[in-house]
N, C-alpha and C positions, 0 to 999 in steps of 0.2 A: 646430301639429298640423292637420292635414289630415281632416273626415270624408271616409270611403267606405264604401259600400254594397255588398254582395254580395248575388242575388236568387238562390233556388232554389226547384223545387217538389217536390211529392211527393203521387202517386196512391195513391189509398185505394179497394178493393173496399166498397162499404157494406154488404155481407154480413157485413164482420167486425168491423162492430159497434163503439159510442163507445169502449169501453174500447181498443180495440185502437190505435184513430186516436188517443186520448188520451194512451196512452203513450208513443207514437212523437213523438206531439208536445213533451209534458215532455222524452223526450232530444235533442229539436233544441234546445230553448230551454235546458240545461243548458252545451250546445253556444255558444249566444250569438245563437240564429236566433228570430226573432219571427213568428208568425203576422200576417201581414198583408192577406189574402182567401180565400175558399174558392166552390169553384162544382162545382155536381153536371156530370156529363159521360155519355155512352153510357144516355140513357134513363134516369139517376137510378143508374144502376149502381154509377158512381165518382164519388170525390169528389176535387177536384186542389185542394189545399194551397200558396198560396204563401208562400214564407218571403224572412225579409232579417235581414242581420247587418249589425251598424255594425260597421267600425272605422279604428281611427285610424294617421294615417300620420307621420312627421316629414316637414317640409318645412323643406329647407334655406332659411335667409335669406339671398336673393344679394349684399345687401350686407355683413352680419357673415363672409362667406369670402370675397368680395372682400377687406376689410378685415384679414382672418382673413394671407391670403396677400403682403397689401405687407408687414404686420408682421416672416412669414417671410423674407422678403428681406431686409429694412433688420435682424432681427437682435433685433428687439423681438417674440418668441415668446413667451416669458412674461407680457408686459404692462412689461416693462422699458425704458428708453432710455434 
């Protein structure tokens, strides 16, 4: 298994108050996104939220399908010979 990362953000009016930002945030992180920085913008106006999701990837072993595919050939598919 392979990690990987996905980054997003998300703008916030600071007129509308913690609960608002709050909320939004709990359904990112239900989501699988984690708050990871915050920084004020436009004179204190907005707030920009950045988020990151882990996830995970399979990553083929080159040598277990190499091996995987001589077996197909010669006919030993199942683990048989």
């Amino acid at each position: 298994m392979k990690e990987t990362y996905e980054h997003d953000y998300v703008v916030y009016k600071t007129s509308d108050g913690p609960k608002v930002i709050n909320e939004s945030l709990n359904t990112y992180g239900k989501d699988g996104w984690g708050l990871v920085g915050m920084i004020t913008v436009g004179g204190g106006e907005h707030l920009v939220a950045w988020l990151r999701k882990t996830t995970y990837k399979d990553v083929p072993d080159p040598k277990k399908a190499e091996q995987s595919k001589i077996a197909k050939l010669w006919g030993a598919a199942d683990g048989d010979e």
